[in-house]
Backbone of each chain as ProteinMPNN parsed JSONL, in Angstrom:
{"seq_chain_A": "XXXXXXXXXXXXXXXXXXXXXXXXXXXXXXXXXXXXXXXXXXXXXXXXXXXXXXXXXXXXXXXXXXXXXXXXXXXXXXXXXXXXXXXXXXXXXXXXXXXX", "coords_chain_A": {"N_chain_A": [[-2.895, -5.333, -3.454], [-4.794, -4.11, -0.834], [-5.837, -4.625, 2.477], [-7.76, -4.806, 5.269], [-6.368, -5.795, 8.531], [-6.796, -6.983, 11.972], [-5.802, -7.428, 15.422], [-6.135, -10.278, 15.766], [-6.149, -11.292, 13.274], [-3.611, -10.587, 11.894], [-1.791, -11.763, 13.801], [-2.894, -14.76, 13.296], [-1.757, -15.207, 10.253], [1.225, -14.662, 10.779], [1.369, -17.119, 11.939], [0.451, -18.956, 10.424], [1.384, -18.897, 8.195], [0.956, -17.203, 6.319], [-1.361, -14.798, 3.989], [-3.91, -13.832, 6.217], [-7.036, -11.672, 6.64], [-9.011, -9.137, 8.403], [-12.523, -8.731, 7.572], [-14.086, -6.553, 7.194], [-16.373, -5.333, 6.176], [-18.139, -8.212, 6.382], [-17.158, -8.693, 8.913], [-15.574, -10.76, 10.279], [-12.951, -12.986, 10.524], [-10.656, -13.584, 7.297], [-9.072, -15.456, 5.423], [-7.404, -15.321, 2.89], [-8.076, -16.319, -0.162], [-9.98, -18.135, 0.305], [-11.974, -18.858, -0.622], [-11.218, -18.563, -3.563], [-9.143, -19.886, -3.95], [-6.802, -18.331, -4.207], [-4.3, -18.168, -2.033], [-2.238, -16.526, -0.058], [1.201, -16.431, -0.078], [3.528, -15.812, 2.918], [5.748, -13.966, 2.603], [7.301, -12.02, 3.858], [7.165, -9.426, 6.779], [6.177, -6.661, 6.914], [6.665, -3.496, 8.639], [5.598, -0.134, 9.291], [6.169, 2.927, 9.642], [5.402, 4.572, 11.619], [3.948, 3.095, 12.667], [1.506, 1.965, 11.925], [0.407, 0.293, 9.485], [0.884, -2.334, 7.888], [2.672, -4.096, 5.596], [2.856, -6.7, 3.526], [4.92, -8.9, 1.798], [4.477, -11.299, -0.521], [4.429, -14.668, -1.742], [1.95, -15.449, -4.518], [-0.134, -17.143, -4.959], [-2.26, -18.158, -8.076], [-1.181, -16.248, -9.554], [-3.284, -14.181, -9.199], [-4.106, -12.026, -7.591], [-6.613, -9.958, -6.971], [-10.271, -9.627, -6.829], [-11.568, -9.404, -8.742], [-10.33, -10.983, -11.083], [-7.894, -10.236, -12.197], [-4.181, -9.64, -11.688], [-3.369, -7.851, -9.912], [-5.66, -5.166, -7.708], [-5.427, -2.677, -8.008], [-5.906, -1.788, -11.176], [-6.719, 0.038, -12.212], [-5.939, 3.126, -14.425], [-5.478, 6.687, -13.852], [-6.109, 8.708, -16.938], [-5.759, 11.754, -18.584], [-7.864, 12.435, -16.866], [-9.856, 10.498, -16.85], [-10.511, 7.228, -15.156], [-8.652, 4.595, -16.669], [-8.957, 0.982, -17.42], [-6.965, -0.744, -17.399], [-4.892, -3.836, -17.004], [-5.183, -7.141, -17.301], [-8.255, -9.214, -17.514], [-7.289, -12.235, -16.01], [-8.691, -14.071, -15.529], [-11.719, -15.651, -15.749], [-14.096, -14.335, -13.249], [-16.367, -15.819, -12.366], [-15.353, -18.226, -12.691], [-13.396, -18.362, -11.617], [-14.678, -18.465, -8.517], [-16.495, -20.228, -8.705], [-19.406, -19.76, -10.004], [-21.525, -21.268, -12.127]], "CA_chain_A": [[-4.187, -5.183, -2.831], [-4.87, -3.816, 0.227], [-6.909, -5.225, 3.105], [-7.464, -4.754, 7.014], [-6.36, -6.407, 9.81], [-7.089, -6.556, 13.516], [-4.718, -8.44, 15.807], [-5.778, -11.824, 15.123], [-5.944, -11.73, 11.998], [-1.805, -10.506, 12.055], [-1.155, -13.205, 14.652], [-2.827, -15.963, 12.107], [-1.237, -13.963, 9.524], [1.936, -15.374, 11.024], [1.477, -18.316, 12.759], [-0.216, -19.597, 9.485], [2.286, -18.007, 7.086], [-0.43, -16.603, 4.953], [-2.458, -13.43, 4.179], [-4.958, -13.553, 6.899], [-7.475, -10.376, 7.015], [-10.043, -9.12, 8.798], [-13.348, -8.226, 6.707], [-14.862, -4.956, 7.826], [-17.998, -5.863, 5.229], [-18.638, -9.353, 6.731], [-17.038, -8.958, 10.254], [-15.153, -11.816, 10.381], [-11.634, -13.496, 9.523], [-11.026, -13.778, 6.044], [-8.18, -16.469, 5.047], [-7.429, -14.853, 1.415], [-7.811, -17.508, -1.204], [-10.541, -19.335, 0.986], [-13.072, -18.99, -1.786], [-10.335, -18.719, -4.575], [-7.446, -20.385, -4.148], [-5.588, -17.773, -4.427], [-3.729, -18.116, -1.004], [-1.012, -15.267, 0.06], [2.302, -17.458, 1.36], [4.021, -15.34, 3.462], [7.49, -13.726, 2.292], [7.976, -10.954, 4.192], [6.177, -8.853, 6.823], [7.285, -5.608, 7.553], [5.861, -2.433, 9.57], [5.991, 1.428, 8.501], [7.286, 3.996, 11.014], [4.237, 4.926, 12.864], [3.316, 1.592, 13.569], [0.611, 1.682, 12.118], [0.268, 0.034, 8.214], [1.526, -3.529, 7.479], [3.438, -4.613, 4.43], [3.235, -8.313, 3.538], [5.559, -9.212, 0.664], [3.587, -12.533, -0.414], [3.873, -15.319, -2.991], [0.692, -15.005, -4.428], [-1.092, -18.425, -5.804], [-2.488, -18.575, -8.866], [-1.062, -14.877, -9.949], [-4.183, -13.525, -9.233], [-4.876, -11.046, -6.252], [-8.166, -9.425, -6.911], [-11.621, -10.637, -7.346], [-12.035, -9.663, -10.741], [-9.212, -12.127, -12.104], [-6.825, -9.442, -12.596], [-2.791, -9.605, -10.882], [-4.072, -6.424, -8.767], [-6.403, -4.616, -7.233], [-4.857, -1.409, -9.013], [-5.991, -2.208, -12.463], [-6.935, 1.265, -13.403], [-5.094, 4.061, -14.298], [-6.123, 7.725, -14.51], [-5.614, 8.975, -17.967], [-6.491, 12.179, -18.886], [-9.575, 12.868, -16.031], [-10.958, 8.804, -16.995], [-9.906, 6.011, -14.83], [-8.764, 3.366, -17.456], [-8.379, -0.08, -17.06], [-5.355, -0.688, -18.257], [-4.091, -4.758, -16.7], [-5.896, -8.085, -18.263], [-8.472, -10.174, -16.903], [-5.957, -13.516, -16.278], [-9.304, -15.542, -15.066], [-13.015, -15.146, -15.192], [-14.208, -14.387, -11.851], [-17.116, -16.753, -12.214], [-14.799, -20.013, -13.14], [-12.769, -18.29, -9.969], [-15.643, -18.617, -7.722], [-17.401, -21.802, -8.689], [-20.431, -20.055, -10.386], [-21.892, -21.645, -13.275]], "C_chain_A": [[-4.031, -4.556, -1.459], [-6.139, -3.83, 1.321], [-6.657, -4.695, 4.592], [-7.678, -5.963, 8.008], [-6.549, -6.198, 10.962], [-5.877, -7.742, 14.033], [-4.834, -9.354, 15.989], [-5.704, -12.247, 14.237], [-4.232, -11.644, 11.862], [-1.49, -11.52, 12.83], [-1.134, -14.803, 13.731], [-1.804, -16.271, 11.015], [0.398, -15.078, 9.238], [2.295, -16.661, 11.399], [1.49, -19.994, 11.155], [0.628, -19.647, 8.039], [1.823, -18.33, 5.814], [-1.063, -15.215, 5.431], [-3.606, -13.953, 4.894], [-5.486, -12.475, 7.396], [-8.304, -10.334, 7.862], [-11.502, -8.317, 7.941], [-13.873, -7.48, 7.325], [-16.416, -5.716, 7.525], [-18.906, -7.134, 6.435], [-18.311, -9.166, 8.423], [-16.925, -10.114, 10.921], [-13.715, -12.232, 9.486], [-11.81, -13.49, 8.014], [-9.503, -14.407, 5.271], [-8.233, -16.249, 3.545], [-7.13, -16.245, 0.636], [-8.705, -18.809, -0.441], [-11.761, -19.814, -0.111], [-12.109, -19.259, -3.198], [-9.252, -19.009, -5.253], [-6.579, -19.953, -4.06], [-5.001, -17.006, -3.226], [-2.517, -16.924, -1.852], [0.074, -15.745, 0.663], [3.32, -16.089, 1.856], [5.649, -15.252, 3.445], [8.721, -12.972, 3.254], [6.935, -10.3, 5.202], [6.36, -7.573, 7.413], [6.354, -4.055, 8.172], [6.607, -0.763, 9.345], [6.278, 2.268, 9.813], [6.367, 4.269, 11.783], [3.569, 4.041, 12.975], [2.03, 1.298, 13.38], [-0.206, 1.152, 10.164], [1.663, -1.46, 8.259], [1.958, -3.325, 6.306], [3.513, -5.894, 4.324], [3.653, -8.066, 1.68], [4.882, -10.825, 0.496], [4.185, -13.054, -1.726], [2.214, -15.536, -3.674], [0.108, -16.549, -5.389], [-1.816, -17.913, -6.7], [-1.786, -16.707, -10.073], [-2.047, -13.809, -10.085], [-4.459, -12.774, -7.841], [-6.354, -10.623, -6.065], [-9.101, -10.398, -7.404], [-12.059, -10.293, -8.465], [-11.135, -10.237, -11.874], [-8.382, -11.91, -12.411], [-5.643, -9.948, -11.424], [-3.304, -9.083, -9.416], [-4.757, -5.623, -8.87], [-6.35, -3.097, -8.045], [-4.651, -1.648, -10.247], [-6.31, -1.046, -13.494], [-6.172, 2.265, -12.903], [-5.857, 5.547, -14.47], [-5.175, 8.091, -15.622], [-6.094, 10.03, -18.63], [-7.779, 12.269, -18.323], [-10.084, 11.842, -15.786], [-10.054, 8.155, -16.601], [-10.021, 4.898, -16.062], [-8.308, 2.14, -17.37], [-7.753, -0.887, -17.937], [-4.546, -2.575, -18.48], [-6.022, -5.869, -17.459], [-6.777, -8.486, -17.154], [-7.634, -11.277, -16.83], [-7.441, -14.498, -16.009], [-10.881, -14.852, -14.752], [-13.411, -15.461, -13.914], [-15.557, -15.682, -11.682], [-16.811, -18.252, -12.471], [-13.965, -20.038, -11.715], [-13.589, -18.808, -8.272], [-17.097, -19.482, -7.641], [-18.891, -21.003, -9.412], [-20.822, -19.869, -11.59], [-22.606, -21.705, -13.794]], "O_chain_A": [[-2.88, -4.57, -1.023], [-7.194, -3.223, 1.134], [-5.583, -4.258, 5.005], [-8.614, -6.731, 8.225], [-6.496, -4.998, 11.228], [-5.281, -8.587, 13.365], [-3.838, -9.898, 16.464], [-5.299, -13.39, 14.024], [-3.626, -12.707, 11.727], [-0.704, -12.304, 12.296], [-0.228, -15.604, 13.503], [-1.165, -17.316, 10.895], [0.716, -15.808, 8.299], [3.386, -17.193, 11.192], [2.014, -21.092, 10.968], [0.418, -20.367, 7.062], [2.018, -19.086, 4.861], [-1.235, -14.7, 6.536], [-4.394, -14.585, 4.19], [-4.948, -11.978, 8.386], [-8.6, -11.43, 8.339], [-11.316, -7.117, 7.74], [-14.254, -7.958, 8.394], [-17.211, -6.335, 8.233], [-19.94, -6.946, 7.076], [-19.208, -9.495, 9.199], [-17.669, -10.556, 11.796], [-13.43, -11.965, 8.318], [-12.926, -13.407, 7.501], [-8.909, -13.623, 4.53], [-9.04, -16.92, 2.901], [-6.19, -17.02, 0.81], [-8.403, -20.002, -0.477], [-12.254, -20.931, -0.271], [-12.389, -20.258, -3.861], [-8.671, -18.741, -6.305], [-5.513, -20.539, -3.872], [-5.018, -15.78, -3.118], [-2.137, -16.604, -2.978], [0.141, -15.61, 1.885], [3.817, -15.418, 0.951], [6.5, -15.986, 3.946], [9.937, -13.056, 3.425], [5.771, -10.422, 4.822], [6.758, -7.555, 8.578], [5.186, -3.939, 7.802], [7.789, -0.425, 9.275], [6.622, 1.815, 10.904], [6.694, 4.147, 12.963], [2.437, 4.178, 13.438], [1.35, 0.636, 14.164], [-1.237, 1.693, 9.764], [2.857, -1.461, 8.557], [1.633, -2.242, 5.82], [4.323, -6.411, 5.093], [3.096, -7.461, 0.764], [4.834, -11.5, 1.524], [4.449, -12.305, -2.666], [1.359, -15.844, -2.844], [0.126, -16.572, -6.62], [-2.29, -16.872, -6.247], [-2.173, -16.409, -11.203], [-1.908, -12.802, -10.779], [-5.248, -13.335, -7.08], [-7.086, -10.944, -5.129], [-8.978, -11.444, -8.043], [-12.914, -10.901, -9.109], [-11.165, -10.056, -13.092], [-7.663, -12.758, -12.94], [-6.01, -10.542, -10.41], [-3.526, -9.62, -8.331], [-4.814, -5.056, -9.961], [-7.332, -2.601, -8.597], [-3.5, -1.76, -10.67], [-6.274, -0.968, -14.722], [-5.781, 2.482, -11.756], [-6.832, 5.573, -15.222], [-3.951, 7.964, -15.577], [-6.956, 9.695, -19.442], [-8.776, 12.208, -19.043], [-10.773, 11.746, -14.77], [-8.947, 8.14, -17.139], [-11.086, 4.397, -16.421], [-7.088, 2.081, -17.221], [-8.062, -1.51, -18.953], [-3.893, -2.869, -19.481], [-7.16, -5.557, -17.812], [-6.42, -8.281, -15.994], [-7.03, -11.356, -17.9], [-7.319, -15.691, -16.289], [-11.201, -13.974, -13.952], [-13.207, -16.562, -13.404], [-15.479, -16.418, -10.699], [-17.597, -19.199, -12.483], [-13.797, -20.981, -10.943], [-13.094, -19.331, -7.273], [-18.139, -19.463, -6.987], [-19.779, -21.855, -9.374], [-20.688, -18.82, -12.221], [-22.506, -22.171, -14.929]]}, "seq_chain_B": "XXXXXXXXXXXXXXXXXXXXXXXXXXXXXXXXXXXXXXXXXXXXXXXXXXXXXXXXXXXXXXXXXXXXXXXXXXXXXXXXXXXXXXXXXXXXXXXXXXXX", "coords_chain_B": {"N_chain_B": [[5.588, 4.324, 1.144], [2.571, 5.077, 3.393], [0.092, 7.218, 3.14], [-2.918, 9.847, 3.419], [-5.699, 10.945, 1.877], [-7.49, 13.384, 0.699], [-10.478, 14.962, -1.214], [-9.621, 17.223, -1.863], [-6.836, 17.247, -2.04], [-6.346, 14.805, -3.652], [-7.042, 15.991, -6.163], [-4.979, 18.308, -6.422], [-2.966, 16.706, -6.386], [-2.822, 15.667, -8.81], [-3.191, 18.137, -10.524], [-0.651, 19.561, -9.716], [1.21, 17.336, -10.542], [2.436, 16.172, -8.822], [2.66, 14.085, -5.166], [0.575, 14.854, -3.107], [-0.825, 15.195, 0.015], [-3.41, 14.531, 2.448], [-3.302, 15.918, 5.374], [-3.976, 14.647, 8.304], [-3.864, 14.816, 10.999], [-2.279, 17.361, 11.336], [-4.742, 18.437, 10.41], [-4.679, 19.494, 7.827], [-3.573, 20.177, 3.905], [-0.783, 18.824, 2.304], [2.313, 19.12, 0.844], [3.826, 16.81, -0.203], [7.083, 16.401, 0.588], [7.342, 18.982, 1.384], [9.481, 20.006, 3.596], [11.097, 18.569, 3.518], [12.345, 18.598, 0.932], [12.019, 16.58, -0.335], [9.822, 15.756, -2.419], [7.504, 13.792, -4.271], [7.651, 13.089, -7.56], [4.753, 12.388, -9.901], [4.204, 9.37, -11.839], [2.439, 7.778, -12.912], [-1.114, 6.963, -11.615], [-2.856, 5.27, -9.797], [-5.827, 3.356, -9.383], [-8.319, 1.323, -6.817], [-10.042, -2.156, -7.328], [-12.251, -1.421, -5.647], [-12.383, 1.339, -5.594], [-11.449, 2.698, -3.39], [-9.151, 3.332, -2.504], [-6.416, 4.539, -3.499], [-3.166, 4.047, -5.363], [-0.096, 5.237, -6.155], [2.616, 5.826, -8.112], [5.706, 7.011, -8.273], [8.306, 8.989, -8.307], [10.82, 9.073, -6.756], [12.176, 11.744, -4.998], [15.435, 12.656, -4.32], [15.836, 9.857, -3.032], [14.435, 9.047, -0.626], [11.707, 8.557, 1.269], [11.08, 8.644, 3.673], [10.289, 10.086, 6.792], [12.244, 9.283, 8.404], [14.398, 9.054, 7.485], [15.031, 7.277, 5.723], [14.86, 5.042, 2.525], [12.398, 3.515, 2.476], [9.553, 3.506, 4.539], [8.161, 1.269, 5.349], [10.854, -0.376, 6.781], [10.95, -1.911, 8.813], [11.073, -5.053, 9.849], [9.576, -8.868, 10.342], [10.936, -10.61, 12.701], [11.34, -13.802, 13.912], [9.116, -13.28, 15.704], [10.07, -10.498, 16.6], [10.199, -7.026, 15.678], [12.621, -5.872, 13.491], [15.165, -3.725, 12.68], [15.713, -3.012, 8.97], [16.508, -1.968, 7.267], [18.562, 0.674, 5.869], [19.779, 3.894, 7.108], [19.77, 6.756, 5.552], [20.189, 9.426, 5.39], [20.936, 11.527, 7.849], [17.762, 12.702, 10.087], [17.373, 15.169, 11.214], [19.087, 16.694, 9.078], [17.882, 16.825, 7.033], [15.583, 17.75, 8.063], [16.639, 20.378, 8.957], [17.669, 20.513, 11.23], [19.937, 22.133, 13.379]], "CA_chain_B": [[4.679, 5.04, 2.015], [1.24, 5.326, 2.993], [-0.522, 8.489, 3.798], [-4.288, 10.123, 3.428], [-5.758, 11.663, 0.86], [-9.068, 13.687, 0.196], [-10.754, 15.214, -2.716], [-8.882, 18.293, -2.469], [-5.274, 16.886, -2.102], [-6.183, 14.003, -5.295], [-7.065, 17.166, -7.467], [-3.929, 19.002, -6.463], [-1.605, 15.448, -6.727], [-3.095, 15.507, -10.715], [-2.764, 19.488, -11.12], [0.677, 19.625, -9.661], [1.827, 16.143, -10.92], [3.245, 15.469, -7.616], [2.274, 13.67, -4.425], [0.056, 16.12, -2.344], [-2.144, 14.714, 1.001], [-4.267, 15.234, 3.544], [-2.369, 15.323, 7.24], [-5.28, 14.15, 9.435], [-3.04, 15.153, 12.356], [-2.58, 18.747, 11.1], [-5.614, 18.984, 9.39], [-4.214, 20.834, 6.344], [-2.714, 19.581, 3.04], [0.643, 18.324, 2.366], [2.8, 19.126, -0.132], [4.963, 16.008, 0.127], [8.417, 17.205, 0.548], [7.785, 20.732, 1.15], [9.884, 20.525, 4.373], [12.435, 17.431, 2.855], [12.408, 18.271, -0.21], [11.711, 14.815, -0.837], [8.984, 15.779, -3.346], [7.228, 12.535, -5.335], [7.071, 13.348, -8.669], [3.935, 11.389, -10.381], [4.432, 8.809, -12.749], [1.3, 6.558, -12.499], [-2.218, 7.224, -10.163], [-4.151, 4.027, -9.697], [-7.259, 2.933, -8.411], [-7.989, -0.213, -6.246], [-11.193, -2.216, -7.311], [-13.62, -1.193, -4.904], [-12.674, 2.346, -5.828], [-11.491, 3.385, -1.953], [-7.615, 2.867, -2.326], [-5.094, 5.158, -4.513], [-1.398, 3.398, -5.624], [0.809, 6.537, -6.705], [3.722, 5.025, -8.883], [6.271, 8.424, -7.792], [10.0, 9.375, -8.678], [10.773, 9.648, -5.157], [13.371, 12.585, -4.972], [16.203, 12.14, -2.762], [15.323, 8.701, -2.695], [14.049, 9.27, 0.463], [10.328, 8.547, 1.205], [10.499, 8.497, 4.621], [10.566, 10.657, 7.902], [13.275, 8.644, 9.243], [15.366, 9.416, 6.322], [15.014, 5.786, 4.753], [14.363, 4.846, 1.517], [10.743, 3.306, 2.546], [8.897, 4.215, 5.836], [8.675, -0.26, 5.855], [12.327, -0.615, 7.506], [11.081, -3.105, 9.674], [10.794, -6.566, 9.053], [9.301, -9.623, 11.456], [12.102, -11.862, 12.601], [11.152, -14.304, 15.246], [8.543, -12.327, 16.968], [10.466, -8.856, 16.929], [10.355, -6.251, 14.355], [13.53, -5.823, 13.669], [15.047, -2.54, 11.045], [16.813, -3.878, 8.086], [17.106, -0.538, 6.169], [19.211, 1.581, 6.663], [19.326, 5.597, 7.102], [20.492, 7.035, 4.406], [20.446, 10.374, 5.527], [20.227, 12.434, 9.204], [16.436, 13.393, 9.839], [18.058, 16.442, 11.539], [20.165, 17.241, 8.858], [16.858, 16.784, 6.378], [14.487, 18.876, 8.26], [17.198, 21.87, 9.066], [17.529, 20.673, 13.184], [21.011, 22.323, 13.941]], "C_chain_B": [[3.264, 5.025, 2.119], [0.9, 6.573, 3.784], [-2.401, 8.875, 3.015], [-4.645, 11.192, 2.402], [-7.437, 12.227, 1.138], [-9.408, 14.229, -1.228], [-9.361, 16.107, -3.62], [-7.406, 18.199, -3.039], [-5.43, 15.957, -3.671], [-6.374, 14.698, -6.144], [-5.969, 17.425, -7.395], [-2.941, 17.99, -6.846], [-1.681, 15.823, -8.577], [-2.713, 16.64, -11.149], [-1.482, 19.721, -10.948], [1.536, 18.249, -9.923], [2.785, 16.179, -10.131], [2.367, 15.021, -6.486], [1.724, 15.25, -3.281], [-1.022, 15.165, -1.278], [-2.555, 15.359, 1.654], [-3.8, 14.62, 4.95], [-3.761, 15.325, 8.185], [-4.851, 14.607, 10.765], [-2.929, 16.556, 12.526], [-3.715, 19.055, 10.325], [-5.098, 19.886, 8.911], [-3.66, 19.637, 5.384], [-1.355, 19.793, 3.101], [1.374, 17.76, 1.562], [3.833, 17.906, 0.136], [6.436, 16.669, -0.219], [8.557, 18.168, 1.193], [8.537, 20.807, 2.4], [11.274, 19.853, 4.095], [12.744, 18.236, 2.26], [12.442, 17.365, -0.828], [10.496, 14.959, -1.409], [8.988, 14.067, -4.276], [6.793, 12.779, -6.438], [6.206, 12.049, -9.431], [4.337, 10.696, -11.868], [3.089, 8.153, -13.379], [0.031, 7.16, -11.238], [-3.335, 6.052, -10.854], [-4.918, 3.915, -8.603], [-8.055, 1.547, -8.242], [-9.878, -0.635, -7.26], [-12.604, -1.939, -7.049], [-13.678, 0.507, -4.528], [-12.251, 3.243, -4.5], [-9.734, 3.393, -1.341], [-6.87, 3.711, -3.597], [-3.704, 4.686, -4.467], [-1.465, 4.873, -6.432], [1.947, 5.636, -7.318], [4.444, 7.184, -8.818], [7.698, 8.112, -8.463], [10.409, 9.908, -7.537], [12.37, 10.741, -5.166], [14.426, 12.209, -3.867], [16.41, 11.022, -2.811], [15.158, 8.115, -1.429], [12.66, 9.541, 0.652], [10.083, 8.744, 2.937], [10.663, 9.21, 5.555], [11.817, 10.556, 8.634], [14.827, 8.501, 8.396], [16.283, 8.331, 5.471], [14.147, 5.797, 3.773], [12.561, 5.111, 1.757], [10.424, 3.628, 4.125], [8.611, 2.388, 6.227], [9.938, -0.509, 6.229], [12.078, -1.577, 8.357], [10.447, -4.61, 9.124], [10.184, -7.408, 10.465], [9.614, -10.589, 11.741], [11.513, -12.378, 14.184], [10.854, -14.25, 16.141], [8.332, -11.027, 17.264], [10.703, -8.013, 15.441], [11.973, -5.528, 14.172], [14.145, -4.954, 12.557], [16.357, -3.414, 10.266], [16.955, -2.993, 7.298], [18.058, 0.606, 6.852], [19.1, 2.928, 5.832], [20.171, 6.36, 6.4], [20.83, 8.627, 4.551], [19.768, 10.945, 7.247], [18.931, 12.714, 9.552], [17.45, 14.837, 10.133], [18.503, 17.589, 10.225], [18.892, 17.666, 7.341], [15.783, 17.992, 6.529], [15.372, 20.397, 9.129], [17.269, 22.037, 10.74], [18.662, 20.949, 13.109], [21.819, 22.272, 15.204]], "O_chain_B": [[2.621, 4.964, 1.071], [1.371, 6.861, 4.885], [-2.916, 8.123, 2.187], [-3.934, 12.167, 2.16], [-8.34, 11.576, 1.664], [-8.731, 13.978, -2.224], [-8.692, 16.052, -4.652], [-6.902, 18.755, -4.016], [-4.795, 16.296, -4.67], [-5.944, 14.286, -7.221], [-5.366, 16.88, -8.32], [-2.055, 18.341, -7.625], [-0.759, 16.145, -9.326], [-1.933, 16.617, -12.101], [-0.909, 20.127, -11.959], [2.645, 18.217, -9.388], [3.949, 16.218, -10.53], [1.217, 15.449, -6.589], [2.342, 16.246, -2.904], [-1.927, 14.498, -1.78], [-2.355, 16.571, 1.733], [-3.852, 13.497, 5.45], [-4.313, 16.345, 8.599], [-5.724, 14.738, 11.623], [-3.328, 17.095, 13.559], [-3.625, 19.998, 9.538], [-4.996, 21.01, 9.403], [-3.365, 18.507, 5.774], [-0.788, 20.676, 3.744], [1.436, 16.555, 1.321], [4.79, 18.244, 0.833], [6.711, 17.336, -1.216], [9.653, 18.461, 1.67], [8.432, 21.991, 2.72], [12.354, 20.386, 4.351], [13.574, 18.964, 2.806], [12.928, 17.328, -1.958], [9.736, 14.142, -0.889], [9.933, 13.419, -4.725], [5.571, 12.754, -6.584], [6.724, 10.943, -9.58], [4.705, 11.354, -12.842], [2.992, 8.193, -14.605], [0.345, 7.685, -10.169], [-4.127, 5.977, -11.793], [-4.806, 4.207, -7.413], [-8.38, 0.81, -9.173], [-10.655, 0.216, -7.691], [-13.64, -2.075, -7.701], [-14.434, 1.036, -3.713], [-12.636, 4.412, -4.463], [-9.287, 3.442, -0.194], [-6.939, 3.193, -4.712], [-3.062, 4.963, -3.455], [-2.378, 5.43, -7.043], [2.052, 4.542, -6.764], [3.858, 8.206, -9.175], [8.012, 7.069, -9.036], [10.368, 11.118, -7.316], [13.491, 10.269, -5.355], [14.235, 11.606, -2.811], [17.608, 10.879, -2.564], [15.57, 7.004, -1.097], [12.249, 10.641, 0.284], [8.957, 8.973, 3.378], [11.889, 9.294, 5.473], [12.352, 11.437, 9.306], [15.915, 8.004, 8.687], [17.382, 8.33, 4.917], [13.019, 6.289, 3.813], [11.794, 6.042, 1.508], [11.361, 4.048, 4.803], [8.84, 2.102, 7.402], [10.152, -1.462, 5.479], [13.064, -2.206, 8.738], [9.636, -4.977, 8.274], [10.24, -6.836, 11.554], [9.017, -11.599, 11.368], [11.314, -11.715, 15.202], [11.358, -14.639, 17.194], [7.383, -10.426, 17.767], [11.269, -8.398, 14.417], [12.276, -4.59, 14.909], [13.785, -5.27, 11.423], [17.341, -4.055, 10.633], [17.723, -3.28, 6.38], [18.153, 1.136, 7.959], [18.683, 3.175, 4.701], [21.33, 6.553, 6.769], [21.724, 9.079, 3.837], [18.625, 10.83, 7.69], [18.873, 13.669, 8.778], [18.13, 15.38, 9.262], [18.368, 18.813, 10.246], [19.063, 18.708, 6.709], [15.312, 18.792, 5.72], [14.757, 21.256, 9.76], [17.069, 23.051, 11.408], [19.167, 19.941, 12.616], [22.999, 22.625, 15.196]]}, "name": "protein", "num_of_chains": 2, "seq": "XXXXXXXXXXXXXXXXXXXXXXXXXXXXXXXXXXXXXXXXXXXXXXXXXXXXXXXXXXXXXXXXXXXXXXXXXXXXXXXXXXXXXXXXXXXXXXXXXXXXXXXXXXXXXXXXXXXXXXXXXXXXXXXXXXXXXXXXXXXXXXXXXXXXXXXXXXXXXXXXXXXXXXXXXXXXXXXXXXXXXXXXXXXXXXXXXXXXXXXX"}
């Protein structure tokens, strides 16, 4: 997946040793896995040459990253011109997110 | 690696089944490699959920992705505060980009 941070969210990030983002959308922290459990424990966190793109190597709780139940966020492939989505649901997003 | 893409460069990545971007710095496209020769030949082009994120799955030539003439352009890691490089340089930049 890939998310943005500002520098408290990276400070949490660490301190917390967890994926902590910052939500553009909402404009506000966003403690991954606060709605879905599916916390990010902190493996690794490493920084690209122009200083300016994180890398967190994460254990990832429940094997789910994205909000549509899938591993990852990169679930489709192009194939021939048509993005196809290629990886499983592992978890309906509405049993993920309490609504029933 | 991460780098920038626009329309024109994600057509050309698919027509030349290699990594092609958009240098925001030089405004112009950017044949990955063309000064390495560290060309990424395409294996894979995915697309994140929310449709605003491209994963490239590449055959990184050289096996050299990075400016700094390391594997990955992540070489740094975050030990106890300080980012600290844990990859090592597998090849000269100099000797890469033809500095005599």
């Amino acid at each position: 997946m890939m998310a943005w941070m500002n520098r408290e969210s990276l400070a949490l990030t660490v301190q917390e040793d967890q994926a902590v983002y910052w939500s553009r959308s909402r404009g506000k922290l966003w403690r991954k896995g606060e709605s879905s459990g599916h916390q990010q424990v902190l493996k690794d966190i490493r920084l690209d040459c122009d200083a300016d793109v994180i890398l967190l190597k994460v254990e990832q709780k429940g094997g789910i990253a994205c909000h549509t139940g899938r591993r990852s966020c990169f679930y489709r492939s192009l194939q021939d011109g048509e993005w196809v989505s290629t990886d499983p649901v592992l978890k309906d997003p509405d049993s993920i997110y309490g609504k029933h």
